[in-house]
N, C-alpha and C positions, 0 to 999 in steps of 0.2 A: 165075235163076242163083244169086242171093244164095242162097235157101233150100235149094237141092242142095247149097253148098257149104257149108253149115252142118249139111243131114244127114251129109254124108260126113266133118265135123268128129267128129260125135255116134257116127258108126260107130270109128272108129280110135282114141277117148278111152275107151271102151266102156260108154257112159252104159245106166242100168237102166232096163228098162220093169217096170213093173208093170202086170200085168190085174188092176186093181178098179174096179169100176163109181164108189165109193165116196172116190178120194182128190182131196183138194182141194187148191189151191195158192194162197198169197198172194202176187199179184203189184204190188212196191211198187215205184216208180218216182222216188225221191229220189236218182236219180243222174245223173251229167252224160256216162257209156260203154255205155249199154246197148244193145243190138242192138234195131233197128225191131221195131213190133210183130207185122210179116209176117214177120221171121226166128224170132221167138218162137212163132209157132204150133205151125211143126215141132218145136221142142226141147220145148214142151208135152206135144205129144202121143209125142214119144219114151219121158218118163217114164209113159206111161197114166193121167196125171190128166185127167177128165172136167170136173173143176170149179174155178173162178178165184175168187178176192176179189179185187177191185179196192179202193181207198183213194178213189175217187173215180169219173167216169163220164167218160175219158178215151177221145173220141169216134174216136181213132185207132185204140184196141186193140177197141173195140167193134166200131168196121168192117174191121175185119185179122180177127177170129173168125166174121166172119158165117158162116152153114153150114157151120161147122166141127160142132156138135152140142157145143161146150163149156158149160156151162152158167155164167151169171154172177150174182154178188153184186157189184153196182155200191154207190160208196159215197158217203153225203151228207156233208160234213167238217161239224164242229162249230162250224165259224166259219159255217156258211149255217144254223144251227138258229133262233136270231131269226128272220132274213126267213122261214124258212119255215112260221111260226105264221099269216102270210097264206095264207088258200084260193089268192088268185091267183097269186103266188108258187112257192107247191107244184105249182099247175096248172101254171104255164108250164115249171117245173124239170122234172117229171115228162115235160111235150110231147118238149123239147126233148132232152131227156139217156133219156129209156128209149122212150117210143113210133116215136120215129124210125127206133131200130135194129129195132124188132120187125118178124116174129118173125128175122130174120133171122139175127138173134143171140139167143141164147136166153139172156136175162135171165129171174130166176126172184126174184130177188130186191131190197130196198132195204135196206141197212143206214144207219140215221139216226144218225151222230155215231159217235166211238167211244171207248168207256171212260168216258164222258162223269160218272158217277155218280161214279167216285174223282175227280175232279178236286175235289171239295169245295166247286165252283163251284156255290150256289145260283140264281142269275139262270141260270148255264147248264143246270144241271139242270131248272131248270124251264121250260125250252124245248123239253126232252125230248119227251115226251109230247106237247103238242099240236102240235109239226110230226112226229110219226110218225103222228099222226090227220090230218092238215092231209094229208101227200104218198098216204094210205093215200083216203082223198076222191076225190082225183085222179086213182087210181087206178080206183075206182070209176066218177068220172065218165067218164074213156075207155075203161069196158068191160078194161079190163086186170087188177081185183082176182082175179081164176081165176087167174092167169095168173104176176102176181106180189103177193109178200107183203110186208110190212115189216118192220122189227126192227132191233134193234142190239145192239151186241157190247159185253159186260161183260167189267172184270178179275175174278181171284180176290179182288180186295181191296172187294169188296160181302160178301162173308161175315166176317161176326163171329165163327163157328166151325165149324172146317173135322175135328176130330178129337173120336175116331174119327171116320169118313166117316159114320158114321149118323146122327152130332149135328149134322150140319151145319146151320146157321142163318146167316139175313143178320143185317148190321150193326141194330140197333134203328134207329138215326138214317135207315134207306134205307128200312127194310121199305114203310112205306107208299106211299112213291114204285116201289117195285123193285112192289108187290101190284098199283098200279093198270095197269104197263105188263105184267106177266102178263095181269092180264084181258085187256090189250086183243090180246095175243098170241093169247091163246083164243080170240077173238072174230073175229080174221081169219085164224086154222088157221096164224099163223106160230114157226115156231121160238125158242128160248132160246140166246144167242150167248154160250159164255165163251173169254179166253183165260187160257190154261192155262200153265206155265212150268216146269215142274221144277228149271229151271235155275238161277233163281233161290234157291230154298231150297237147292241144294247150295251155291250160291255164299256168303249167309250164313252156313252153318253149314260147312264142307267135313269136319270133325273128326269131328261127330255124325252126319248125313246117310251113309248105305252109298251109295256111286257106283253101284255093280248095282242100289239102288233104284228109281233116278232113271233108269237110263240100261237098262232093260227086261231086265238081265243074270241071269243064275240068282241066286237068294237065298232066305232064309232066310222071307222077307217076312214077317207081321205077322197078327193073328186082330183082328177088331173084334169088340168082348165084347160087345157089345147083339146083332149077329146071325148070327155065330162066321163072318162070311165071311173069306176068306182074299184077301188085298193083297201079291202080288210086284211092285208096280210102284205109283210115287207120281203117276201121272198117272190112274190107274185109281179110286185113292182120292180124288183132285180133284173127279172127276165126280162119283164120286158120292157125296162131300158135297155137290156143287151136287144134284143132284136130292135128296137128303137136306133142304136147305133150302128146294125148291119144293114139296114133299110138306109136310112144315110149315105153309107160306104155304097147303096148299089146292090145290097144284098138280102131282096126284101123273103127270097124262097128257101132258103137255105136254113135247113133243120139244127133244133137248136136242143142240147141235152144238160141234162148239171149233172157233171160227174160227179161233184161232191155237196155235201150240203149235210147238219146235222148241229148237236149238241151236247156240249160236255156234262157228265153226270156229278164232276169234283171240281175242283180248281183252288186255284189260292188262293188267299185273304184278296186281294184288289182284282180277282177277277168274276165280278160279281155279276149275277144269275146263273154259273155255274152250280149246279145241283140238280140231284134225283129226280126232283119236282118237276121241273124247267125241261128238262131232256126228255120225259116223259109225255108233255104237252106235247113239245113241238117236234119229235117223231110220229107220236099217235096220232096226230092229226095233220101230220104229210101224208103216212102212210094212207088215214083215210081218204086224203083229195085223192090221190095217185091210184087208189082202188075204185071211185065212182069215176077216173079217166074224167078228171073237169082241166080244163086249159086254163091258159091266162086270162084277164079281160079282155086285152089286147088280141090274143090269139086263141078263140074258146075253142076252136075245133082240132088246135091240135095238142095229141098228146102230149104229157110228162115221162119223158123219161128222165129220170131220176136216180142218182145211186149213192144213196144214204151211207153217212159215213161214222161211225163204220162195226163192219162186225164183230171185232174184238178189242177190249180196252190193251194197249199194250205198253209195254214196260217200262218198253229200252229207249221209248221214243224220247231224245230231249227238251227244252224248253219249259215253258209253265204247267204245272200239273194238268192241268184241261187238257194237252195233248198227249198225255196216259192214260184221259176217259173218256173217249169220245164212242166206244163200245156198247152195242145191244147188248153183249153178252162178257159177262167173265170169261177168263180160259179156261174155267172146270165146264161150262156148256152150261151154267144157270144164268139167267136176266142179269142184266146191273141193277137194275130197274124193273119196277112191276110197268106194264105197256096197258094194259086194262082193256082189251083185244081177247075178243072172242079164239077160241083155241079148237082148234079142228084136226088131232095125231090118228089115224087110225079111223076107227072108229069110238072114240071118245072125244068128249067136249070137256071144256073145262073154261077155266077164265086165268088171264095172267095176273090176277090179283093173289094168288097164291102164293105162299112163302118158297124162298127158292131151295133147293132140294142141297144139303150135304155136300160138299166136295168131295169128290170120289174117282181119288189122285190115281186107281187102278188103269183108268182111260187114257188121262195124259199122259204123251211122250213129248216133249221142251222141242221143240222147231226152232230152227237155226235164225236169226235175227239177218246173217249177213248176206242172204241174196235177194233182199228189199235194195232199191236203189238207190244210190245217196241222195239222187237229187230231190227224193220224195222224204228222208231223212233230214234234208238241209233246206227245204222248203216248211215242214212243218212245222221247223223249229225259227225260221228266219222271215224272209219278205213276203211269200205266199201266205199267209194268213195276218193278214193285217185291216182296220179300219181305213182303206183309203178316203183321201178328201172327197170326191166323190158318192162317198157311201156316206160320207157324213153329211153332208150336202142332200141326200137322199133323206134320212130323217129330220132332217133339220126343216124340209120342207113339210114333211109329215105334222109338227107341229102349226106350222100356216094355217 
């Protein structure tokens, strides 16, 4: 009953579907209102995202997706990367948090820690690497490595230089650490995790920064003189500097995703292009690159996988108000924001320009804030989101 009346919520607010095989969703759970994770399904699959980040291996939203066909990136928090330099450890973690659900829920993937290199945390960073070999084992030993992969998700602030997008290079201080978890990426066919922000560099700079840069709008965009390709968009140029600096390293094949990437719909007085408006731009027209599957300039043929961040504004999260609205959706299951996206529930059409529907507090049951993991907690409030020099160096060449 609960989930009818949440789709008939999603009907009369006029939320957008997209058909892309292709679009991912980060679902963070640091709040104390959010609708159970059996109401969540439907609103999932109403946007046509196939694919979830999870912040941890939250054994409720795991078994609420069984046989749904969504695909998941469960997440190891960086406060378990110690313990998990034990084989045993990893073994029993990997038992109990991914082979249980399998395949029922189509876990595809391990993300180990997150952001974990900018933390400048030595002792932490070097925990890195052998509990992604340690859970990757594990994996192995229960016949699961086909099936899933490991990896973990970097900020922009691992590159040392990001402009033009051809020069891109990592930090000296990381290369070596950043070369050996590529190998090992190669080594078990898994992907390259960055996240990505735009919003950030319009936020330090708002003066020199073009808003239509950032925010996927017509513009004038920009020529990279080493290989005269053409940049209307600063998220486009992100990328690939990152592949720009794994090509460097030796790592010219290796599949490249952004776990995160998006925009805040509120913020504070000095975090300016925070608003309805802005957040609106520049998901609806990710969403639409991500739906015609265009590449970068750099790399047109291959796809975006992308996992917009995120699906719920939430509460509890600390830091500057922006990182309480980073959410498509309220926790009653209406828009933050109108998306202005074709709407496809059923058999009915509609458009998300529609007023959002009532809160209709009968559906929500309050979701526990504390099996989100701290270090996705103490990243979103700390070093993982920041304007690295780098990134500023990045639009600073855009004005050139």
């Amino acid at each position: 009953m609960a989930s009818n009346l949440l789709l008939f919520m999603l009907l009369i607010s006029g939320v957008f579907v997209l058909r892309a095989s292709c679009l991912g969703i980060n679902y963070g759970q640091i709040a104390n209102n959010l609708p159970t994770p059996e109401n969540v399904v439907p609103l999932l699959k109403s946007v046509g995202a196939t694919k979830v980040k999870l912040y941890d291996a939250d054994p409720k939203v795991l078994k609420a997706f069984a046989n749904t066909g969504v695909e998941f990136i469960v997440g190891l928090g960086n406060e378990y990367l110690s313990k998990m330099r034990d084989p045993q450890k990893a073994l029993d973690w990997v038992t109990t948090n991914v082979k249980c659900y399998l395949p029922a829920t189509k876990i595809t993937a391990i993300a180990v820690g997150n952001e974990v290199l900018t933390f400048n945390d030595t002792s932490l960073s070097g925990c890195l690497l052998p509990a992604m070999q340690s859970i990757h084992t594990a994996l192995v030993t229960l016949n699961l490595d086909k099936q899933v992969c490991v990896t973990t998700a970097h900020s922009l602030g691992v590159l040392q230089t990001s402009y033009p997008p051809s020069a891109g290079a990592f930090r000296q201080d990381l290369s070596a650490c950043v070369a050996q978890i590529l190998s090992f990426l190669v080594k078990t066919g898994s992907p390259f995790l960055i996240n990505a922000y735009p919003f950030f560099a319009y936020k330090a700079s708002p003066k020199q920064v073009s808003l239509d840069y950032v925010l996927f709008q017509p513009n004038s965009g920009t020529i990279d003189p080493a290989t005269n390709l053409h940049y209307d968009n600063m998220l486009f140029a992100q990328i690939d500097a990152v592949y720009s600096a794994l090509s460097a390293l030796g790592y010219k094949k290796i599949p490249v995703q952004i776990s995160e990437t998006g925009w805040p719909s509120k913020g504070d007085e000095d975090e300016i292009g925070a608003s309805p408006e802005n957040a609106k731009k520049y998901n609806a027209n990710l969403i639409k690159l991500i739906a015609q599957k265009k590449g970068t300039p750099l790399r047109p043929n291959s796809d975006l996988n992308i996992y917009v961040f995120a699906l719920f504004n939430e509460n509890m999260k600390p830091g500057p108000s922006s990182e309480r609205n980073y959410g498509l959706f309220k926790p009653d299951g209406t828009p933050a924001y109108s998306l202005g996206l074709s709407t496809n529930i059923g058999n009915t059409t509609s458009n998300s320009g529609a007023s959002p529907a009532k809160t209709n507090t009968s559906i929500i049951m309050p979701a526990s804030p504390t099996s989100s993991s701290n270090g996705y907690l103490s990243i979103s409030s700390g070093t993982g989101r920041f304007a690295s020099s780098s990134s500023i160096l990045l639009f600073l060449w855009f004005l050139a």
